[in-house]
DOGUZA-665168 format. One record per residue (C-alpha): chain; residue in one letter; x, y, z. Coordinates in steps of 0.5 Angstrom, whole numbers, plus 500, padded with zeros to 3 digits. Layout:
DOGUZA-665168
+-------+------+-----+-----+-----+
| chain | resn |   x |   y |   z |
+-------+------+-----+-----+-----+
|     A |    a |   X |   Y |   Z |
...
+-------+------+-----+-----+-----+
END
This chain:
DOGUZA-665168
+-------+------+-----+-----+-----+
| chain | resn |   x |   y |   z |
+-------+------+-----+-----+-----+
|     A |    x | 329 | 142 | 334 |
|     A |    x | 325 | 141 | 328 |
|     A |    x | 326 | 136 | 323 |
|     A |    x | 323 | 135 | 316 |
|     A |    x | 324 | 131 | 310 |
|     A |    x | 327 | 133 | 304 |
|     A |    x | 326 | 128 | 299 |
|     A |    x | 320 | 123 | 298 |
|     A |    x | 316 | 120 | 303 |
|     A |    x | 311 | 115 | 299 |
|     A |    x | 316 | 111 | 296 |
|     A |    x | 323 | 109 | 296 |
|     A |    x | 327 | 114 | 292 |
|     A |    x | 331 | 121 | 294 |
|     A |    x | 333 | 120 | 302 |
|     A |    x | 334 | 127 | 305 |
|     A |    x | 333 | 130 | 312 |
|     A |    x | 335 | 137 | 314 |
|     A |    x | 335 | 138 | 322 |
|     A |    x | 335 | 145 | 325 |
|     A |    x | 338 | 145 | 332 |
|     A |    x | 341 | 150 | 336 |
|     A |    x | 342 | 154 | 331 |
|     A |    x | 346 | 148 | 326 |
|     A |    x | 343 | 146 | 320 |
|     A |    x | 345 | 138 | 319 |
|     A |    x | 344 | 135 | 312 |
|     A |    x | 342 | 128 | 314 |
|     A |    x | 343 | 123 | 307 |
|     A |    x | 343 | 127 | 300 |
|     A |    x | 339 | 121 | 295 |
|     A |    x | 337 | 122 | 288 |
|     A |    x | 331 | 118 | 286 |
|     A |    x | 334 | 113 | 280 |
|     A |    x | 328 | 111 | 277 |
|     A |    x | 327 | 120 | 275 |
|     A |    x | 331 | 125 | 271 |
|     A |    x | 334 | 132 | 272 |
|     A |    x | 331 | 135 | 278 |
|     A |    x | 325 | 132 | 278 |
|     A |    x | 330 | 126 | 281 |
|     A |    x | 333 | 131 | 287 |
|     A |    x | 331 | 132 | 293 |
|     A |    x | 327 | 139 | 294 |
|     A |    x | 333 | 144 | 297 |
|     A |    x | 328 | 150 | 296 |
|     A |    x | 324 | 147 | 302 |
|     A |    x | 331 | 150 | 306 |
|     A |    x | 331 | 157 | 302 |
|     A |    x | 324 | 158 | 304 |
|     A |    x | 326 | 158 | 311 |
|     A |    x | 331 | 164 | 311 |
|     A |    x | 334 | 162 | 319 |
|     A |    x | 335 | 155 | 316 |
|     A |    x | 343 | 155 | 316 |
|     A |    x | 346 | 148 | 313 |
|     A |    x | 353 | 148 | 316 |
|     A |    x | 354 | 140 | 316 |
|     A |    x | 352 | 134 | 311 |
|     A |    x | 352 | 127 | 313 |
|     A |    x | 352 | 121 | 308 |
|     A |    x | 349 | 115 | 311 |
|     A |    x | 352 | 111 | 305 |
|     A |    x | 354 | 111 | 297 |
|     A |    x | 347 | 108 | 294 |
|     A |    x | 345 | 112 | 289 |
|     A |    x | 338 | 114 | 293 |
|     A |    x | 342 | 117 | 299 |
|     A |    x | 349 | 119 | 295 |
|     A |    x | 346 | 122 | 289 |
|     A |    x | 345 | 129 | 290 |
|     A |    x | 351 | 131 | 294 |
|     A |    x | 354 | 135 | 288 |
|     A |    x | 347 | 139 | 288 |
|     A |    x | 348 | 140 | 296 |
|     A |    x | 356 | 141 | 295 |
|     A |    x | 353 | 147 | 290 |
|     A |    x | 348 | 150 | 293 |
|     A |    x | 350 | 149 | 300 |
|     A |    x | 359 | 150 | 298 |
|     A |    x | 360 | 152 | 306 |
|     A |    x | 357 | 146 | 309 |
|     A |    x | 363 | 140 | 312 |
|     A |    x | 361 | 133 | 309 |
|     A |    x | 361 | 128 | 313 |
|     A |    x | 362 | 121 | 311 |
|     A |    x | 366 | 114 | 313 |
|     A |    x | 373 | 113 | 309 |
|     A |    x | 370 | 107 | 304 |
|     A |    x | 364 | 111 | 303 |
|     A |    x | 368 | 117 | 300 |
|     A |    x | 373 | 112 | 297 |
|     A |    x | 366 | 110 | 294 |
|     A |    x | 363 | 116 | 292 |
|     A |    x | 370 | 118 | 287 |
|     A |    x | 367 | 112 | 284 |
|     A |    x | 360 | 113 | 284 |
|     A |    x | 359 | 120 | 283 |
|     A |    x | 364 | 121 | 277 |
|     A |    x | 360 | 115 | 274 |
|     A |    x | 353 | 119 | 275 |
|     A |    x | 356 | 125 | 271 |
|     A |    x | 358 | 121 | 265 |
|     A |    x | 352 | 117 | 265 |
|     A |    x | 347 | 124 | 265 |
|     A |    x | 352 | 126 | 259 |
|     A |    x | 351 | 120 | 255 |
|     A |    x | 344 | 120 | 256 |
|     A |    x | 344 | 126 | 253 |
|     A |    x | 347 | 125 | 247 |
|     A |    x | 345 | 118 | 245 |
|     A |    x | 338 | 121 | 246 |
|     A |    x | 335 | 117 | 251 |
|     A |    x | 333 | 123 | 254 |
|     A |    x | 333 | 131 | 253 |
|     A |    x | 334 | 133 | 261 |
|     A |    x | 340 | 136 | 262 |
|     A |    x | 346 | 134 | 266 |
|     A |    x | 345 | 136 | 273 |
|     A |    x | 352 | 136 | 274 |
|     A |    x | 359 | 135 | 271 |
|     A |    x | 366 | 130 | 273 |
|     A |    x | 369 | 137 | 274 |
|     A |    x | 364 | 139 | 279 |
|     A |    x | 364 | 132 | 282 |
|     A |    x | 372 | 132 | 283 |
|     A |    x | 373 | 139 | 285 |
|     A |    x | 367 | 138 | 291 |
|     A |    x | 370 | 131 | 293 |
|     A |    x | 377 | 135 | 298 |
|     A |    x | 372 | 137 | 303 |
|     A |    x | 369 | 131 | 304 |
|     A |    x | 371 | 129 | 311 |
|     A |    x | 371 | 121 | 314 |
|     A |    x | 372 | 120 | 322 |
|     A |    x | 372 | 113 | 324 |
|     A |    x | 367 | 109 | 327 |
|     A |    x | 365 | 110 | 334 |
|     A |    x | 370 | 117 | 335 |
|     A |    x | 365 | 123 | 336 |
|     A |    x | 367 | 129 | 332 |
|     A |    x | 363 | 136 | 331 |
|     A |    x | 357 | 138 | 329 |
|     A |    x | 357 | 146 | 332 |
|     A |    x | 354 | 151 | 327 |
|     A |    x | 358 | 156 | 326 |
|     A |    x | 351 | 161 | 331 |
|     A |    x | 350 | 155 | 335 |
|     A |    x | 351 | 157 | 343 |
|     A |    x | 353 | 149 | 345 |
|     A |    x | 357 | 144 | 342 |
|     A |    x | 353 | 139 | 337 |
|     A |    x | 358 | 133 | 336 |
|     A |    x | 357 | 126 | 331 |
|     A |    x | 359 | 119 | 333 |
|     A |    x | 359 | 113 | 326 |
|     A |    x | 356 | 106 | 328 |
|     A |    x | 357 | 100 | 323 |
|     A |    x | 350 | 100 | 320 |
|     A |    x | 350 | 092 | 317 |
|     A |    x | 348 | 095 | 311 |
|     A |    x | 354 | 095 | 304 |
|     A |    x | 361 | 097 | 305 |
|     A |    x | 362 | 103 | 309 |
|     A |    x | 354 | 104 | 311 |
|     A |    x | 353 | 108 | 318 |
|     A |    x | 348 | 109 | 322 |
|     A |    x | 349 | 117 | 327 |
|     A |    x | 348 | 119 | 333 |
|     A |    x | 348 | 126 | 334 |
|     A |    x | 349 | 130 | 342 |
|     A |    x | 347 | 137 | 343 |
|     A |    x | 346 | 141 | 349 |
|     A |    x | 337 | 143 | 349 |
|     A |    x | 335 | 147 | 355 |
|     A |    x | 340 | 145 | 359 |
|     A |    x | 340 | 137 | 358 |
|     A |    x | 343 | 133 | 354 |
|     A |    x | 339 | 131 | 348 |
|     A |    x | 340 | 125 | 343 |
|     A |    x | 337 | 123 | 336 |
|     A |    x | 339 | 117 | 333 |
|     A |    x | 339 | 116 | 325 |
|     A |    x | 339 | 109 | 323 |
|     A |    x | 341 | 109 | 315 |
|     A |    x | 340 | 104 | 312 |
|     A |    x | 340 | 098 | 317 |
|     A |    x | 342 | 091 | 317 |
|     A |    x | 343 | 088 | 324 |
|     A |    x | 345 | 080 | 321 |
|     A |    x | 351 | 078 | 318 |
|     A |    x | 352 | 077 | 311 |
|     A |    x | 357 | 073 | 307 |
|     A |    x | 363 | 079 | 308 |
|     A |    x | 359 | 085 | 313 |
|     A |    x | 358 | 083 | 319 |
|     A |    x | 351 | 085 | 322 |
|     A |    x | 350 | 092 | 324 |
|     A |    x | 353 | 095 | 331 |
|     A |    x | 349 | 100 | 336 |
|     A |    x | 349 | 105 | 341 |
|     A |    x | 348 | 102 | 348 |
|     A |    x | 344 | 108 | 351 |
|     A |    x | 337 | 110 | 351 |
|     A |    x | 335 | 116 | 345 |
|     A |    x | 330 | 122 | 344 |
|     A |    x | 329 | 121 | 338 |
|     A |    x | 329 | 116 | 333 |
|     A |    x | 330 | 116 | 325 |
|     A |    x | 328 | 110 | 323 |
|     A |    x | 329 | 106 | 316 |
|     A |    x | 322 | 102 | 315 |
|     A |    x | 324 | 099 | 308 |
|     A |    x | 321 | 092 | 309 |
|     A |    x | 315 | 094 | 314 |
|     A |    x | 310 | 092 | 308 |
|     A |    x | 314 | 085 | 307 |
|     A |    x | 310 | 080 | 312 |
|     A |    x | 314 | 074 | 309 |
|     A |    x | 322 | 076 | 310 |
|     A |    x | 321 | 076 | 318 |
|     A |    x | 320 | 069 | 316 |
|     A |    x | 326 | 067 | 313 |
|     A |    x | 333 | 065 | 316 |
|     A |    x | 339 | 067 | 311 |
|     A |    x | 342 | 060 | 312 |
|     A |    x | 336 | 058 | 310 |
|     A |    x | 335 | 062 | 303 |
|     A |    x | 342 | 061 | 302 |
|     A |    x | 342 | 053 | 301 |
|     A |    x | 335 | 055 | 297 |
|     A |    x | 338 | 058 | 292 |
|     A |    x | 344 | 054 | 292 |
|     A |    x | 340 | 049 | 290 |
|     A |    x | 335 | 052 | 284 |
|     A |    x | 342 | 055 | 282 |
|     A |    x | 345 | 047 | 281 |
|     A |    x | 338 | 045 | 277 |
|     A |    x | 339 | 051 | 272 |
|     A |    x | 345 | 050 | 271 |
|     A |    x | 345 | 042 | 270 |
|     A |    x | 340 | 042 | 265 |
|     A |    x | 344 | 048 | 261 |
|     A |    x | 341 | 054 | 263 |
|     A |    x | 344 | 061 | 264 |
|     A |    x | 342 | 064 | 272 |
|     A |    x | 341 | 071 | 271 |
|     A |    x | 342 | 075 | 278 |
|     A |    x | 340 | 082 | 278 |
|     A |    x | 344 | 086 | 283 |
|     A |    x | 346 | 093 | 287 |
|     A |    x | 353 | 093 | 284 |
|     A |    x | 355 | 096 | 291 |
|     A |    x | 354 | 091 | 296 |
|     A |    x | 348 | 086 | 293 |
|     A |    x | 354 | 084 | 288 |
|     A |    x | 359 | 083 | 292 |
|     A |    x | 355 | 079 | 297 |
|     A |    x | 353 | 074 | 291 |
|     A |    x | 360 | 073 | 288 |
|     A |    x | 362 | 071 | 296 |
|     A |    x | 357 | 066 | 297 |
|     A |    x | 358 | 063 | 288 |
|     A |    x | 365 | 061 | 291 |
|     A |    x | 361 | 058 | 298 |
|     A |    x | 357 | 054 | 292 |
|     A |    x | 364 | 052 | 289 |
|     A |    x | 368 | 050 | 294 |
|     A |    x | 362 | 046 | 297 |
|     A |    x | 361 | 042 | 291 |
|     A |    x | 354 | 045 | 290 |
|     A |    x | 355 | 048 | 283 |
|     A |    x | 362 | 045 | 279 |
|     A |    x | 367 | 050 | 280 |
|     A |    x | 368 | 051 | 272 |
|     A |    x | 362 | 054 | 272 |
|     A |    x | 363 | 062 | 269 |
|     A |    x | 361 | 067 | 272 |
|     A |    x | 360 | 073 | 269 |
|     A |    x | 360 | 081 | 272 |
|     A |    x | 361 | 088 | 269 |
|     A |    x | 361 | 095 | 269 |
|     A |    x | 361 | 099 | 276 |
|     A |    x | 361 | 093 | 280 |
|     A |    x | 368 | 090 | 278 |
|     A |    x | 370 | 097 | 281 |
|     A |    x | 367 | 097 | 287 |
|     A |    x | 370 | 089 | 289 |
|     A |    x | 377 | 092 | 288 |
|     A |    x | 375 | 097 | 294 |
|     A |    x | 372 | 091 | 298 |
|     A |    x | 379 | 088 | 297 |
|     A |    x | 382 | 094 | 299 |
|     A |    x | 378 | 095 | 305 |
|     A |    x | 378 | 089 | 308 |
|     A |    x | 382 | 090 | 314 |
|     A |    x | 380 | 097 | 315 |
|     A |    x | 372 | 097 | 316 |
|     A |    x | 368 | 091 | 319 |
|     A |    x | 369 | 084 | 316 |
|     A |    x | 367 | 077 | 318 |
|     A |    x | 373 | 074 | 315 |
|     A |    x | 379 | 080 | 313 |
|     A |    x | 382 | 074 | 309 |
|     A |    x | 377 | 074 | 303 |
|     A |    x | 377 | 077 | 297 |
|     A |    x | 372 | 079 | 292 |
|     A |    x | 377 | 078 | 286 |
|     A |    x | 380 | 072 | 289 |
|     A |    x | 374 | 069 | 286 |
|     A |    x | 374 | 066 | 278 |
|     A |    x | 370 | 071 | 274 |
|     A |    x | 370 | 074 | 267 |
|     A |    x | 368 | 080 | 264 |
|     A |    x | 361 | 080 | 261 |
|     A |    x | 361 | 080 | 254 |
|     A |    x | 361 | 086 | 250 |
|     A |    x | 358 | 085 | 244 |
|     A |    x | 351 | 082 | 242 |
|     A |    x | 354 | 076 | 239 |
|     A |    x | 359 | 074 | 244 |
|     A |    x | 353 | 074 | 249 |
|     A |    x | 349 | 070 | 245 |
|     A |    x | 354 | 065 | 245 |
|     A |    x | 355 | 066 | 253 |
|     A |    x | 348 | 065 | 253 |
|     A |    x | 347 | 058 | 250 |
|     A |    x | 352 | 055 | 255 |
|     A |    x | 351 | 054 | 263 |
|     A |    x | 353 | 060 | 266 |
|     A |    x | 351 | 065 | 271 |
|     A |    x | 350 | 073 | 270 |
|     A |    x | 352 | 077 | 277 |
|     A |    x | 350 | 085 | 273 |
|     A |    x | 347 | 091 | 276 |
|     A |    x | 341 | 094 | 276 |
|     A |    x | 338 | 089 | 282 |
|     A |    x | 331 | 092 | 280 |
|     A |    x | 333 | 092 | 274 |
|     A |    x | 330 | 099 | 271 |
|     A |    x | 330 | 099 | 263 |
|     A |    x | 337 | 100 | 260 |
|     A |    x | 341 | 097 | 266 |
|     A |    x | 345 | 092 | 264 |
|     A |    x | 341 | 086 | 268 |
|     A |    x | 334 | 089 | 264 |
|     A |    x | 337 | 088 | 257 |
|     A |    x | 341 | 081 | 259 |
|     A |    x | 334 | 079 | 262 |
|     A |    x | 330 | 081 | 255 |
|     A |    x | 334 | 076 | 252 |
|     A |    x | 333 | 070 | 257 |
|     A |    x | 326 | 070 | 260 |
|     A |    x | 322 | 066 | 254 |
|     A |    x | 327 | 060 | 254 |
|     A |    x | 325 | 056 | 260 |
|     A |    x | 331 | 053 | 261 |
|     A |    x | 334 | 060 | 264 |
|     A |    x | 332 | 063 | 271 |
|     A |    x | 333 | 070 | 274 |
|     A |    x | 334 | 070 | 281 |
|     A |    x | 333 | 076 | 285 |
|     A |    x | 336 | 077 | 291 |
|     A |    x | 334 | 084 | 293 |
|     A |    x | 329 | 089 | 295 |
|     A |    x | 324 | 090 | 288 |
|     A |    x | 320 | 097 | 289 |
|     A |    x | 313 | 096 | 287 |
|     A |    x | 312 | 096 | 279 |
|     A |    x | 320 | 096 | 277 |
|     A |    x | 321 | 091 | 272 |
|     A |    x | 323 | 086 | 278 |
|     A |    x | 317 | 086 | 281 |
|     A |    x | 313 | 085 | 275 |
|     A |    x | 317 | 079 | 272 |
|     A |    x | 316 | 077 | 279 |
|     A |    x | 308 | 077 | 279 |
|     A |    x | 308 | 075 | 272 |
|     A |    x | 312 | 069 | 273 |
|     A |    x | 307 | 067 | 279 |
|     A |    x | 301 | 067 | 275 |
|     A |    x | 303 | 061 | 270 |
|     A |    x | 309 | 060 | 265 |
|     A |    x | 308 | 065 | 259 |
|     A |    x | 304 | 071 | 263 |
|     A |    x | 307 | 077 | 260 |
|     A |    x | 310 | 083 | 262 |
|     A |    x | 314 | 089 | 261 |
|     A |    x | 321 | 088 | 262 |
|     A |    x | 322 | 094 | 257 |
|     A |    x | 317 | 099 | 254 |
|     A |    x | 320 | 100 | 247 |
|     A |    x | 320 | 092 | 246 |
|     A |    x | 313 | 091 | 250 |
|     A |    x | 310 | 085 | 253 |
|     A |    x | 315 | 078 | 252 |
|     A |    x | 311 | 072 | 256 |
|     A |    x | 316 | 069 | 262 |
|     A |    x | 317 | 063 | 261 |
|     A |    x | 324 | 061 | 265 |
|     A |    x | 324 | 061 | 272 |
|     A |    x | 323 | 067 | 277 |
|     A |    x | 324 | 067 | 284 |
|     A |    x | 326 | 072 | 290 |
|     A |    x | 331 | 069 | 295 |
|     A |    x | 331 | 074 | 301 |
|     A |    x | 338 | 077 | 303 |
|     A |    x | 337 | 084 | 304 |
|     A |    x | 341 | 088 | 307 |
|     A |    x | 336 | 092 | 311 |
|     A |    x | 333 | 089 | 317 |
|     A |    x | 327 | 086 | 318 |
|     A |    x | 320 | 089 | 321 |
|     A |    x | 321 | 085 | 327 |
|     A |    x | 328 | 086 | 328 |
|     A |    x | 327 | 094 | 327 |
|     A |    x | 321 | 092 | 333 |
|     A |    x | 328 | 091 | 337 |
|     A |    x | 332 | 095 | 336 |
|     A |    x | 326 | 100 | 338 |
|     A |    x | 325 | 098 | 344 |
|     A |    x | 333 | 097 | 345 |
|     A |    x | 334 | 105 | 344 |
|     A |    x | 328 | 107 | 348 |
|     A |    x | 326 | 113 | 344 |
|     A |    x | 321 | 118 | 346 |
|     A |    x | 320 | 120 | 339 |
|     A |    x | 320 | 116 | 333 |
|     A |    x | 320 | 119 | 325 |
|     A |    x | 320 | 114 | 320 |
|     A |    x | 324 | 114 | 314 |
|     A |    x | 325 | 111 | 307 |
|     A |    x | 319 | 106 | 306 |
|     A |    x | 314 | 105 | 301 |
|     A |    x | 307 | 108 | 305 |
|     A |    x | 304 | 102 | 307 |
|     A |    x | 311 | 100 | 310 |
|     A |    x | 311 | 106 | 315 |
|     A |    x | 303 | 105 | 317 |
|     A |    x | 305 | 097 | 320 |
|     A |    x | 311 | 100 | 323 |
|     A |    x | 307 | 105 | 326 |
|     A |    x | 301 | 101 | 328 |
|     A |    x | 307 | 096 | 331 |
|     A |    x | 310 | 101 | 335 |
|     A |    x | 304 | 104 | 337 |
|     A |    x | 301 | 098 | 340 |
|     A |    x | 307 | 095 | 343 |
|     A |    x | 310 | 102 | 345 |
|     A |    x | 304 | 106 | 348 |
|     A |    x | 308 | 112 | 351 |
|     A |    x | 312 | 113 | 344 |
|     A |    x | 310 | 118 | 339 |
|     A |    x | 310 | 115 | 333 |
|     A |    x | 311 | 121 | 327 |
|     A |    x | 310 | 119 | 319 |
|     A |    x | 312 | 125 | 316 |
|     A |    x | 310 | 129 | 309 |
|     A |    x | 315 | 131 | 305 |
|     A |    x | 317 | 139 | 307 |
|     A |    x | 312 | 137 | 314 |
|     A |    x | 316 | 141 | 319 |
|     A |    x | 316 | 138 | 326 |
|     A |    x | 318 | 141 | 333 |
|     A |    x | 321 | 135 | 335 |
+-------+------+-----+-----+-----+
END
């Protein structure tokens, strides 16, 4: 079998991996970088043409954040006989998602925010979505290539991570023994507030693609979510007392929703006073109507709640009407949860972050260097140390609150540690994570594992797994 990575390999961004088995081309995750434009933002598709005996006959996507959904209309173009494999929440997702991409590339163009042509269209992306294929946790389905001479098939495990997040384990025949290759996605393996922690396989593997998103953070193994989730109820408690705005940077799939469960933990409790507004927008109201909708379809800690039956109010819309929200106790749920320029949490914080009385909290992953991370830093060296929210209105001086509450939905390094030497692969290749996050990862495993190999791949390195 031979693997290679599509996408980038030094830092979190486009998530794509193809593997060449038995004459089968799988497509593993077809992410766009965020942070980037145009093509410069896709994963590298030219690295299959280069290799002519390269076929794609499937595509499998782990899940519909942006860095591993993104690109699908470009692969559903280039590769237009390929089968689409995905679960049902993450193709009912995806009808939300990727339209939206479309138009936001065309607005972006037009307002002249930048001069990079839209990669794809709603058109393109409505037409490609009817060969989308869902299968159902835990049901194998086929993963033959149409020159292959053995059967390859597929299984989907709950991968703990947002709605409709799986981990896949794929099965082929190799020189007349069976072979197994478990990809893990994104992976979280504790319970949320609404999605329960991951599930997966009881059977030893072969390979193992592995997710090292928090391999660098010596700190979040140091944490419990009951822990951070009575932290942040508190500081929440004092912003809001002494009239301040809490401002929570979120992933609007996922993060957002998480977050609007535990405010209404806080409220039932007694933590925050249930009059308390809180306010959300955009793309991440869409999303919570699909958690509603699912709820008793896909992995729940409890079938009984609803997103929407928590009070919220739609984010104002106009600068004055949230001028006005700002000057009373109230709390901003809105996306990006790196807050990059020109999101909705960017521009809000730009608002907020000089008048001490305010705070944003982060609850998410924040990649090195992306407005999070700087107002984090800032924050960190003294009140009033400047950073850069915005490039166009320059350095501001952080003056309100600043802090990280750790509720991830990736696992941790020393639960990945776990599940390593629960599957008990032979081979290791670690994917999506920041350098320095797969070099402890790999020192780890060599040192506890000494008879696994452990692969940190380039991007466009061809490994004979």
């Amino acid at each position: 079998m031979q693997f290679t990575t599509l996408g980038e390999t030094e830092e979190i961004g486009a998530s794509c991996h193809y593997l060449h088995l038995d004459n089968a081309g799988i497509i593993l995750d077809a992410g766009a970088d965020p942070e980037k434009e145009g093509m410069d933002s896709m994963p590298d598709l030219e690295l299959i043409a280069d290799h002519p005996d390269w076929p794609v006959d499937h595509v499998i996507i782990s899940h519909a954040h942006h860095d591993h959904l993104g690109a699908l209309p470009l692969v559903t173009r280039t590769f237009p006989h390929a089968h689409i494999h995905m679960s049902s929440a993450t193709r009912q997702l995806a009808d939300i998602l990727l339209p939206a991409s479309a138009r936001l590339q065309r607005r972006k163009l037009r307002e002249g925010s930048t001069t990079v042509e839209p990669i794809f269209d709603e058109d393109e992306v409505e037409a490609s979505s009817y060969v989308y294929q869902a299968h159902p946790l835990e049901d194998e389905f086929d993963l033959t290539g149409f020159k292959s001479d053995f059967d390859v098939s597929g299984e989907f495990f709950d991968a703990g991570h947002v709605l409709g997040s799986l981990g896949v384990m794929i099965r082929w025949e190799e020189e007349g023994r069976l072979r197994k290759l478990f990809y893990t996605g994104d992976t979280g393996l504790n319970n949320q507030t609404i999605i329960p922690g991951a599930e997966y396989p009881d059977e030893k593997v072969d390979i193992l693609l592995l997710e090292s998103t928090l391999g660098a953070d010596p700190t979040a193994e140091t944490f419990t979510r009951r822990s951070e989730e009575k932290r942040l109820g508190e500081e929440m408690a004092k912003v809001l007392k002494r009239g301040g705005t809490v401002l929570m940077p979120v992933f609007a799939l996922g993060r957002g929703q998480e977050m609007i469960a535990l405010i209404d933990r806080y409220k039932r409790r007694g933590i925050i006073h249930e009059d308390i507004p809180v306010y959300t927008a955009g793309m991440m109201r869409a999303i919570a109507d699909l958690y509603d909708k699912t709820r008793h379809s896909t992995p729940r800690l409890n079938e009984d709640f609803q997103v929407y039956g928590v009070p919220q109010s739609r984010l104002p819309r106009s600068r004055q009407a949230l001028m006005e929200a700002l000057k009373k106790p109230g709390i901003m749920a809105v996306g990006s949860g790196m807050m990059f320029e020109r999101t909705i949490s960017n521009k809000i914080a730009q608002q907020l972050v000089e008048n001490p009385k305010n705070a944003v909290f982060l609850v998410g992953f924040a990649r090195e260097d992306s407005p999070g991370d700087r107002i984090l830093k800032a924050r960190a060296e003294g009140r009033g140390t400047e950073a850069v929210l915005s490039s166009a209105r320059g350095a501001q001086p952080i003056r309100c609150d600043v802090d990280r509450f750790r509720f991830s939905g990736h696992s941790h390094r020393r639960d990945l540690l776990k599940l390593v030497e629960r599957l008990d692969p032979e081979k290791i290749v670690l994917v999506h994570g920041e350098a320095k996050a797969k070099a402890w990862m790999a020192d780890n495993i060599r040192f506890f594992h000494p008879d696994i190999e452990v692969i940190v791949p380039t991007e466009g390195q061809v490994l004979d797994l």
